[in-house]
N, C-alpha and C positions, 0 to 999 in steps of 0.2 A: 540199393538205395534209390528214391524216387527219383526222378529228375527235379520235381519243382524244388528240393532242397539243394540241387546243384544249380541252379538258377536263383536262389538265394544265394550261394556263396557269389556266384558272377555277379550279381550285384553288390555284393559286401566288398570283394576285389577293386569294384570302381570307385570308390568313395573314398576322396582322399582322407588321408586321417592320421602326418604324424603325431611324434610323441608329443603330450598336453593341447595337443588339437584335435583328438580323438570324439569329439562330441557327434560328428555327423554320423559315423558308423557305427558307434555306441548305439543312437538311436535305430537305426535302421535293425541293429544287433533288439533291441530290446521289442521292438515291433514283433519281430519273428515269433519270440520269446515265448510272447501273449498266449498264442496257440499253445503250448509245449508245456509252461509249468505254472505250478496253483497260483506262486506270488513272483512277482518282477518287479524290482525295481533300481536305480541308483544312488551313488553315496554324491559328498561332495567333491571327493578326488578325481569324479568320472567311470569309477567301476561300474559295472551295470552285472546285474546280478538278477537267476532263473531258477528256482526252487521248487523241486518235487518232496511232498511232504512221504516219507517212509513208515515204518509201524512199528518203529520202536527201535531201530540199531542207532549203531552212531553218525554221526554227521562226516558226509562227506563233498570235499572243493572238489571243482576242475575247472583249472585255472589257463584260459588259453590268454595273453595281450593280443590288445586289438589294435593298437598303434602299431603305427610302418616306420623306417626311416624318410627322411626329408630334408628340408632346407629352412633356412627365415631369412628374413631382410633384414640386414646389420645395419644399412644407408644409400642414402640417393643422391645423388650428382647432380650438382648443375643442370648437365643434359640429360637429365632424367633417369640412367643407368642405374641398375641395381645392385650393393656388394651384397654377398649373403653369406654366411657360414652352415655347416652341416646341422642337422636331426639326426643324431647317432653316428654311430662308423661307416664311415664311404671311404672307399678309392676315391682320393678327387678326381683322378685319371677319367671314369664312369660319368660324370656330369661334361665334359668337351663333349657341342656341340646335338647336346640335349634338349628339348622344347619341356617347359616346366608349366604347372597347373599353379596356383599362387591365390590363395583364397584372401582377396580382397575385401574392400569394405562394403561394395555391393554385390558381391558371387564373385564368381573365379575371373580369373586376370591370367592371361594365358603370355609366355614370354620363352623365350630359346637366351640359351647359355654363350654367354660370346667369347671369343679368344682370339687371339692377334692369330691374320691368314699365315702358312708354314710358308706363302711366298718374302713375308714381311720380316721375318725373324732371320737374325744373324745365324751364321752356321753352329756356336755353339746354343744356342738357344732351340736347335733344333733337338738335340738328345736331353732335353730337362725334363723331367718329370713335371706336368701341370700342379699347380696348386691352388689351393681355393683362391685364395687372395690375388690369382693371377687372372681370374675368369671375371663375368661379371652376367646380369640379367636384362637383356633388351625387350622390352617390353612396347615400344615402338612409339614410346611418347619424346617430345621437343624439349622439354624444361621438367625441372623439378617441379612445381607448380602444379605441371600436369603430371608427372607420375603422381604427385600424392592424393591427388582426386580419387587416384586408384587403388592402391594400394599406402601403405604405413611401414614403418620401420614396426619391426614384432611380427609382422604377416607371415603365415610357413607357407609351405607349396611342396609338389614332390613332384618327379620325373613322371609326365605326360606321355604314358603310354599306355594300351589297351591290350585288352587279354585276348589272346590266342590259343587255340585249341590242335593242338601237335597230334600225329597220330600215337596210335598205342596207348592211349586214353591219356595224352600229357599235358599239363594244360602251364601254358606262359604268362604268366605278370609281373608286375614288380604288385608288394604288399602281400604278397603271398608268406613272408614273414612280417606277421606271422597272424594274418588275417584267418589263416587255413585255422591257429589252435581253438582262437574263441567261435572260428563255424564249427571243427570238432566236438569243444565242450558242448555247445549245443545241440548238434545230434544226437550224440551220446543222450544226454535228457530225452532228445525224442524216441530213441528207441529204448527205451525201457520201455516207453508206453503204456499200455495196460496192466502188463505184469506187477510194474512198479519193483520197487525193493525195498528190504526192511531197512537200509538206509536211510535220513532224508540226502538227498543228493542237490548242491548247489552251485552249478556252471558260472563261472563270473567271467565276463570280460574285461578283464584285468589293463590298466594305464600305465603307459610311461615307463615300459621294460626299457625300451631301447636306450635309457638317457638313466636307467634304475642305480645311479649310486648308490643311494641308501632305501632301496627296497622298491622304491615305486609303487603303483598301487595295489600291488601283489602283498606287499606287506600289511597297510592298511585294510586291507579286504577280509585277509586271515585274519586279522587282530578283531575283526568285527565280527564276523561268523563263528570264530574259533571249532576247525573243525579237528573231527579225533585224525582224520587222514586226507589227505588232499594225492592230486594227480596234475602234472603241471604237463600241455600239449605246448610243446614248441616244434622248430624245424631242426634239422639237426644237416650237416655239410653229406652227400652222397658223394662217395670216392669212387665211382665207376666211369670218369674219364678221365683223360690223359694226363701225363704229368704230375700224378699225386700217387704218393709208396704209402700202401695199403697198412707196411710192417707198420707206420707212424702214423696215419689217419683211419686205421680199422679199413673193412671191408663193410661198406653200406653200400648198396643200389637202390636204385629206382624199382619198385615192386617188388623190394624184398621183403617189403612189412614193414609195421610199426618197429622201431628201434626202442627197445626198453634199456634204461642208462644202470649202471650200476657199477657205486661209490660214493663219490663224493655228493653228500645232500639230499642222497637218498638214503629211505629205509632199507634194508634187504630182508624186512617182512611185507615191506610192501610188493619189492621187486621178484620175491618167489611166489608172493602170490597174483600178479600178471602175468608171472610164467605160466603157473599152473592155468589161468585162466584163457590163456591162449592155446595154450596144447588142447585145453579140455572143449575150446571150440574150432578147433584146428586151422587157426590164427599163426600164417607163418609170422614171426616175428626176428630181429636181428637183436642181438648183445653187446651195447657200445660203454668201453668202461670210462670213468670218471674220474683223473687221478688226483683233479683239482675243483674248484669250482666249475658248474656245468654252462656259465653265463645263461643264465636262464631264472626264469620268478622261483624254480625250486630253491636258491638259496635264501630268499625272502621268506616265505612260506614254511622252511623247514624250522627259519629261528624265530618264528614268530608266539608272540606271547607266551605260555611256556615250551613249544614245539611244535609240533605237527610231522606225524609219520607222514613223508613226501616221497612221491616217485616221479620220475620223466618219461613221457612217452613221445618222441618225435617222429616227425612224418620226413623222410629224405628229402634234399632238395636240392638242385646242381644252381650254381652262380648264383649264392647268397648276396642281399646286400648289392644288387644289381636289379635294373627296371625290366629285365627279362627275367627271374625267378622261376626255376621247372620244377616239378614235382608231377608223379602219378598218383592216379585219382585211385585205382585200386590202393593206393596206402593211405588216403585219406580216409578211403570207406573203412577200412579193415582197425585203423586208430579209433573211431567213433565204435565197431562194434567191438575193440577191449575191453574199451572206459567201461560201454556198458555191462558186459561178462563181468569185470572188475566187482563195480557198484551190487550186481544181483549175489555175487559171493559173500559181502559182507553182512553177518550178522552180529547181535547182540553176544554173541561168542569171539568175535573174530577180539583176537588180544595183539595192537600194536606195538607190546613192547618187544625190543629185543631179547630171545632166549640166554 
């Protein structure tokens, strides 16, 4: 894969954007786009959507969210202090002693997470579990007065950290869930490239998974396009260090391939034919089953308007849900060229229902 498209994802990495705050990377997301597919554009939910017109088969999603987890501002203090509550699922434990990004009313408002010194704390105070409502956001202003110059109650923000590049092509951020699916769907688009497919094929970077009670933009987006088949890229947990029994979280590594999911919310007309399309481009890939829901936009997408044959294809990732998130880039590549195997498989013959 070229570098300048990994120098697009480093930059899609940096852009804060959690859930319904999603607009800056959206954009950035749709700039790229431009290059890559005939029409671009977005709805009013914030999905942003990159369509290559095919020659006659049927329509097909892929669906990566472009939202992260994050934080907002619940309220401000007197002395200016910030309370905030999460953007999705955290450890509260992960936010102690954190410096956070906080998109204010004139750009970013930069602030570290505070908590009573372990000198100050009673002895049992020392074994408690941190909780939100225990922490708070310093942001270095006097008076409430002055915080609100800066910031507002509603503001989101997320953990203020920069991406790193690990050996053995690994590369470090937080947003990397699940920023990597909607940079996949969009590759995907671009390597079709000339060949194209009898598909039409429409990548969307899907809103608001992380917070998705009732479907998030995942739903919305299918209900719009209504495709015959969709592919949903998420992250999925890598069980290759310590302390986690393979028997009960599968056996996933880092560069073992895309993980293709199967059961719950998926097709398994879709899922044997990502098999086939990976062996026929000898695409190592891994088999992670589903006994329940996948927490992922596949369950959006599969009930959406009257259906949608859906599959999951995730990319491994160690310390989900943390502003260090690891994954290899050999699985990121090797996820963008299924989608694409996938997409040039299907034709005007391919029949999604189940036998």
């Amino acid at each position: 894969m070229a570098t300048d498209t990994h120098a697009f994802l480093r930059e899609l990495l940096s852009i804060p954007g959690p859930s319904s705050y999603e607009a800056a990377p959206a954009r950035r997301w749709r700039r790229e786009a431009e290059g890559i597919a005939t029409h671009v554009r977005a709805d009013v939910a914030g999905n942003s959507y990159a369509t290559r017109e095919g020659t006659g088969g049927p329509s097909i999603m892929l669906a990566g969210h472009i939202d992260e987890i994050g934080l907002i501002v619940s309220y401000i203090d007197d002395e200016g202090y910030l309370s905030f509550d999460g953007i999705g699922g955290w450890d509260s434990q992960v936010f102690v002693g954190q410096r956070v990004t906080i998109l204010g009313r004139a750009g970013e408002v930069t602030g570290v997470v505070g908590k009573k010194a372990i000198h100050l704390m009673k002895p049992e105070e020392r074994d408690k579990v941190s909780k939100i409502e225990d922490l708070w956001v310093d942001i270095g202003a006097a008076s409430r007065a002055e915080a609100e110059q800066r910031v507002r109650i509603g503001d989101a923000g997320v953990l203020a950290t920069g991406l790193v590049e690990f050996p053995n092509g690994r590369l470090v951020s937080r947003s990397l869930d699940n920023r990597i699916g909607a940079y996949v769907v969009l590759e995907a688009l671009r390597l079709l490239g000339a060949s194209g497919s009898a598909a039409t094929v429409t990548a969307v970077a899907t809103t608001r998974e992380e917070i998705a009670y009732a479907g998030g933009g995942a739903r919305s987006s299918a209900t719009d396009i209504a495709p015959t088949a969709a592919l949903v890229v998420d992250v999925t947990h890598a069980t290759d260090y310590p302390a986690l029994d393979k028997r009960r979280h599968g056996d996933c590594r880092l560069g073992g391939g895309p993980v293709i999911a199967r059961g719950a919310s998926v097709s398994n007309v879709v899922f044997e034919l990502l098999v086939e399309a990976a062996e026929a481009e000898g695409i190592p890939y891994i088999v992670q089953a589903a006994s329940r829901d996948t927490h992922t936009d596949a369950e959006a997408i599969f009930n959406a308007h009257r259906g949608v044959a859906t599959g999951l294809v995730s990319v491994p990732l160690r310390y989900m849900h943390s502003p260090n998130e690891m994954v290899a880039m050999e699985d990121v590549d090797r996820t963008a060229e299924l989608l694409a195997a996938f997409c040039r498989r299907v034709g005007q013959a391919t029949d999604f229902i189940p036998a």
